[in-house]
N, C-alpha and C positions, 0 to 999 in steps of 0.2 A: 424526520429521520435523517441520519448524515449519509452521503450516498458514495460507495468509493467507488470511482471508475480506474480500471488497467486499461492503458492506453494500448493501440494497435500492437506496436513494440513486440510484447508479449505473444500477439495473436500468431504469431508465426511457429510458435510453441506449441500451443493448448486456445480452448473458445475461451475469451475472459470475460467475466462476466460482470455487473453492474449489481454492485451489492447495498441494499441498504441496511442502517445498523445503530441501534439506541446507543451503543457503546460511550460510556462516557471521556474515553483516549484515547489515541493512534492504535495503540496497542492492544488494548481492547476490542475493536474496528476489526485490524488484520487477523485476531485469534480468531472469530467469529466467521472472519470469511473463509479461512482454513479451514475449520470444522469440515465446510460445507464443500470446499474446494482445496484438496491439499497437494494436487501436486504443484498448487499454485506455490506452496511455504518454499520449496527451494528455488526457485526463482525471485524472489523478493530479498528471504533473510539468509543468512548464510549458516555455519553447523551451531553458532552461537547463539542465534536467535536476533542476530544485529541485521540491519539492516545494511545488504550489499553492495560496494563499491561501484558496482554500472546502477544504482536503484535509486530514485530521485522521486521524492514523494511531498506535496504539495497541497496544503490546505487549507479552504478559503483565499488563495494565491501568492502564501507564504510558503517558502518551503520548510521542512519541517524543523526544528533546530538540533534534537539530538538522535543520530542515527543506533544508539545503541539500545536507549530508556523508552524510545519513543514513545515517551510519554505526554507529548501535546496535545492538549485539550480539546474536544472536538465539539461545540453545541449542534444543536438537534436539526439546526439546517444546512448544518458545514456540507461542503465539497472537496471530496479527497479525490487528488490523481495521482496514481501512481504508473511511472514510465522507467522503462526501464533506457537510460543514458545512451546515444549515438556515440561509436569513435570510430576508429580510422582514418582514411586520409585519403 
């Protein structure tokens, strides 16, 4: 199964949790873990369903290529992380 982890990042929010998930896309993946965890959706996607400008999500150690479709393919032993992006100064 592909296993997506939210990186600490997040944990200063809500517990995040380590999800696995037949899902055959990104996309498919994150609806699945929302089900289960949703106040995790507005911290990832924003009111579009797009993926958030601090949100940086990486699989198999690609990062993902389209922030809107996320529609990248995931096989059944992929590794997704999902971090939510450092700024300041």
């Amino acid at each position: 199964m592909a296993q997506l982890t939210f990186t600490q990042q997040l944990g200063r929010f809500m517990t995040v949790p380590q999800v696995e998930t037949t899902a055959a896309d990104l996309r498919g993946a994150l609806d699945a873990c929302f089900a289960d965890h949703p106040r995790l959706r507005g911290y990832v996607l924003d009111e579009q369903g797009h993926l958030r400008e601090n949100v940086v999500i990486f699989i198999d150690g690609q990062r993902a290529r389209d922030s809107r479709r996320l529609d990248d393919a995931l096989r059944p032993d992929s590794r997704v992380y999902i971090l939510q992006a450092l700024s300041g100064g």
